[in-house]
C-alpha positions as a Markdown table, in Angstrom:
| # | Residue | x | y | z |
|---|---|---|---|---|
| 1 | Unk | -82.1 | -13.7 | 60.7 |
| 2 | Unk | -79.6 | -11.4 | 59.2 |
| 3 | Unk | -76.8 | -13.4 | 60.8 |
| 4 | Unk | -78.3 | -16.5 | 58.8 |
| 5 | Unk | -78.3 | -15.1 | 55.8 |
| 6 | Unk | -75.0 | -14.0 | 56.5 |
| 7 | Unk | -73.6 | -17.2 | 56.8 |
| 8 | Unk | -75.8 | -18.5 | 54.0 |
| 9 | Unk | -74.4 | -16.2 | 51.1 |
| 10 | Unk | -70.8 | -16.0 | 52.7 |
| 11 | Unk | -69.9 | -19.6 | 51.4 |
| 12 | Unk | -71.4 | -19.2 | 47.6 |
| 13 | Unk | -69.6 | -15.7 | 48.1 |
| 14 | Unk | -66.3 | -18.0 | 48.4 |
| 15 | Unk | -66.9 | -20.8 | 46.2 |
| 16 | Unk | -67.2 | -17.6 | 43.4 |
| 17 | Unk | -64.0 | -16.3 | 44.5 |
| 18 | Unk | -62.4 | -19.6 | 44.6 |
| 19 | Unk | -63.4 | -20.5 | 40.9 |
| 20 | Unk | -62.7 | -16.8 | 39.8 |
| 21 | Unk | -59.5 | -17.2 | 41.1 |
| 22 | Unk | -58.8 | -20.9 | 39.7 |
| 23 | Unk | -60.2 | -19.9 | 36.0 |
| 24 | Unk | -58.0 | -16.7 | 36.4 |
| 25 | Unk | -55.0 | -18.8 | 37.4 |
| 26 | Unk | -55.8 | -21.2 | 34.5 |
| 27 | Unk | -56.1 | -18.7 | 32.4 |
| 28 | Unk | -52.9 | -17.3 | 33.1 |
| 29 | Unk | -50.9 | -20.9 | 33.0 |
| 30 | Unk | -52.4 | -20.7 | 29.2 |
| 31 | Unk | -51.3 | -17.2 | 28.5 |
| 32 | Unk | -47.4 | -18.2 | 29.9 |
| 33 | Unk | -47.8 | -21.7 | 28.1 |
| 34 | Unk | -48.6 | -20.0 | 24.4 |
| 35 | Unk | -45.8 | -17.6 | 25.2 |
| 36 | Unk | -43.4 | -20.3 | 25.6 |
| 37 | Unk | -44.4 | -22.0 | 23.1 |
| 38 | Unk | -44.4 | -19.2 | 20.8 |
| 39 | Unk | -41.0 | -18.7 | 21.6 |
| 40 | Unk | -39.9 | -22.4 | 20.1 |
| 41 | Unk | -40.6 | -20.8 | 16.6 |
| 42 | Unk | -39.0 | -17.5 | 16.7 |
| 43 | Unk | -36.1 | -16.6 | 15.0 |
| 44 | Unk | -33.8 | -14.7 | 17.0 |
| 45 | Unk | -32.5 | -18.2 | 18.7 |
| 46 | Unk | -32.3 | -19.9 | 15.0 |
| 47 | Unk | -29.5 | -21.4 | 14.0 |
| 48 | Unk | -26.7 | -19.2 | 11.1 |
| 49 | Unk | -25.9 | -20.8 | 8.2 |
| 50 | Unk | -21.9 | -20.7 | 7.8 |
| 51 | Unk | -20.7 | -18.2 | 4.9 |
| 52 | Unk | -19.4 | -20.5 | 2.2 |
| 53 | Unk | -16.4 | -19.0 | -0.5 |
| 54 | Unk | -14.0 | -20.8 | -2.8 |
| 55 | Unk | -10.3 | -20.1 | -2.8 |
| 56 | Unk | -10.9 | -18.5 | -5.5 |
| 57 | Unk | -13.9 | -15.8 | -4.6 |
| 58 | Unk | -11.3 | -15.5 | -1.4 |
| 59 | Unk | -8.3 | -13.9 | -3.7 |
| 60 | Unk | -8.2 | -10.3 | -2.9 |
| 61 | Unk | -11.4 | -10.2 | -1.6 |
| 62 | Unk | -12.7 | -8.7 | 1.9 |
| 63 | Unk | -15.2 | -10.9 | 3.5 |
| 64 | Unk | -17.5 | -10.0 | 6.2 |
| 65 | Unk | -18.1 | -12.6 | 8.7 |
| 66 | Unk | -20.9 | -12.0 | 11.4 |
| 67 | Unk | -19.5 | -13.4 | 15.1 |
| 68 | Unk | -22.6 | -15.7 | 15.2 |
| 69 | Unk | -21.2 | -17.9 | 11.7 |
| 70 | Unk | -18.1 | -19.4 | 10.5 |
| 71 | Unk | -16.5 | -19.1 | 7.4 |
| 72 | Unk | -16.7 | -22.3 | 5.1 |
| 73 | Unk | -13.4 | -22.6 | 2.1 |
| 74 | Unk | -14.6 | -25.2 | -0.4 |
| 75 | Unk | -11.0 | -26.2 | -2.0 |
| 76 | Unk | -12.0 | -27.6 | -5.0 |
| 77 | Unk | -10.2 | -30.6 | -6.7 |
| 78 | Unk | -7.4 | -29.7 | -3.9 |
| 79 | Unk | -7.4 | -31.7 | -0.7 |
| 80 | Unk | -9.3 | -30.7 | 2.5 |
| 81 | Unk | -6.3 | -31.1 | 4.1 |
| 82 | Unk | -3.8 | -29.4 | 2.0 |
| 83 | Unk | -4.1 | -26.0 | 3.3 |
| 84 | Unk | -2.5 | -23.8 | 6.5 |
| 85 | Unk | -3.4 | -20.2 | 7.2 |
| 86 | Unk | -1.8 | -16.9 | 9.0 |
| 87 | Unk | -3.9 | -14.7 | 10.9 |
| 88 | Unk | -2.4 | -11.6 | 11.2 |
| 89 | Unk | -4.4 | -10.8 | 13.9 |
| 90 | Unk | -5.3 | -14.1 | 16.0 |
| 91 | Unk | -7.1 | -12.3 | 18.5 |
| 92 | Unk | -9.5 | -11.8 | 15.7 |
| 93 | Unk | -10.1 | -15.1 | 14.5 |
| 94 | Unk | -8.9 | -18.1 | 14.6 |
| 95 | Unk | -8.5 | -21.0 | 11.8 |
| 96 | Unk | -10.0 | -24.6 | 11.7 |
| 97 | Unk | -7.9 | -26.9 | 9.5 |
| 98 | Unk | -9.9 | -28.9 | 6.8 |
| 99 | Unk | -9.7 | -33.3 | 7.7 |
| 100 | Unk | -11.1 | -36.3 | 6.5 |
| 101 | Unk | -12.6 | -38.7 | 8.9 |
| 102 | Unk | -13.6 | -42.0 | 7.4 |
| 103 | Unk | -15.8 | -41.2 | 4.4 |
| 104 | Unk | -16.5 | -37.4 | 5.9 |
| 105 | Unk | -14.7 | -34.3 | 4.3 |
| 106 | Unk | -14.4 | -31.0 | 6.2 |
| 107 | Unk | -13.7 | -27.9 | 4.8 |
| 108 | Unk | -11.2 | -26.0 | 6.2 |
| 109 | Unk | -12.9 | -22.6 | 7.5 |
| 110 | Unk | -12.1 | -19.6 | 9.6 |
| 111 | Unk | -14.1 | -18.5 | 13.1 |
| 112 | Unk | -14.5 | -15.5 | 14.2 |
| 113 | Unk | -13.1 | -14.7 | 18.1 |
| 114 | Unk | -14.2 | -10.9 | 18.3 |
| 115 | Unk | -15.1 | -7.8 | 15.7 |
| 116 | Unk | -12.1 | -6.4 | 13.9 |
| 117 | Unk | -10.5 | -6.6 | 10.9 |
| 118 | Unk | -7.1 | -8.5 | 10.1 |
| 119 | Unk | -5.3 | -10.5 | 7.0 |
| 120 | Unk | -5.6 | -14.2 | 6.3 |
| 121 | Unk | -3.0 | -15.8 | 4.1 |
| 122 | Unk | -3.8 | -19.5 | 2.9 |
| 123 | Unk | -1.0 | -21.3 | 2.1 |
| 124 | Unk | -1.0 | -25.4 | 0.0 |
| 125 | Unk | 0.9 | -27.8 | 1.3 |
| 126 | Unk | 0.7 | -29.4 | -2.4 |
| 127 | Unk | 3.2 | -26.0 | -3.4 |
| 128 | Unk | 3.2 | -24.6 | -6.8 |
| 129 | Unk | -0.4 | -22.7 | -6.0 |
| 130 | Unk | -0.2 | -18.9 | -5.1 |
| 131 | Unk | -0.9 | -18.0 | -1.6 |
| 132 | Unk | -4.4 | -17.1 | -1.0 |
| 133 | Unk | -4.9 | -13.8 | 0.8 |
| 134 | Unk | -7.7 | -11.9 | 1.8 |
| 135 | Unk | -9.1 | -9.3 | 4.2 |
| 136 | Unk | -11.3 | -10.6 | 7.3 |
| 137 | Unk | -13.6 | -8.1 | 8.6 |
| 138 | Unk | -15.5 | -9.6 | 11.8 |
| 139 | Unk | -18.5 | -7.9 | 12.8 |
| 140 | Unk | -21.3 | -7.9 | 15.7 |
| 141 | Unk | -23.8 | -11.0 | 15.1 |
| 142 | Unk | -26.7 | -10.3 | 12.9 |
């Protein structure tokens, strides 16, 4: 009789184990799934806004620029296109030349390559306008 009631109990025993082990696998899947899904909404993979200056706040000025942005120069009433740079320091950072491309203006704006500090001159093609120059620090993304 004891061997009976052995084998009685011994397949409840594992149909118990076999749902305790799918609801604790379930469980887990939700645990790993709110995780992942918390992870869509946190900021640390959110996208930098680029550091925006005139030509004018430029002048003189030392400007901080985080590896993780880009530095935006509006130009004003002067074309997108109208203005070079020299990097004293290319290593540092390097700069994208301002175009038009069918109805689209870009800004001409520096990117950072690694942390450092250097000069940037801006130079108008249009002549007549003072060089622009300016001190670029580049530092570790924020």
């Amino acid at each position: 009789m004891p061997d009976m009631l052995a084998e009685t109990l011994a397949p409840r025993h594992t149909r118990r184990m076999i749902i305790s082990r799918f609801a604790a696998a379930a469980g887990g899947l939700a645990l790993v799934t709110a995780a992942a899904l918390s992870g869509c909404s946190s900021t640390s993979s959110s996208v930098v806004a680029p550091i925006t200056k005139s030509t004018d706040e430029l002048q003189g000025s030392t400007v901080e620029l985080p590896l993780n942005t880009v530095l935006n120069i509006t130009t004003g009433s002067l074309a997108v296109d109208s203005y070079t740079a020299t990097i004293a320091d290319p290593s540092i950072a390097s700069f994208v030349q301002g175009h038009t491309d069918g109805s689209a203006e870009f800004n001409p704006g520096i990117t950072p390559l690694k942390v450092g500090e250097t000069t940037v001159t801006l130079k108008n093609a249009q002549g007549g306008i003072q060089p622009v120059e300016f001190t670029l620090e580049v530092v570790a993304a924020k």
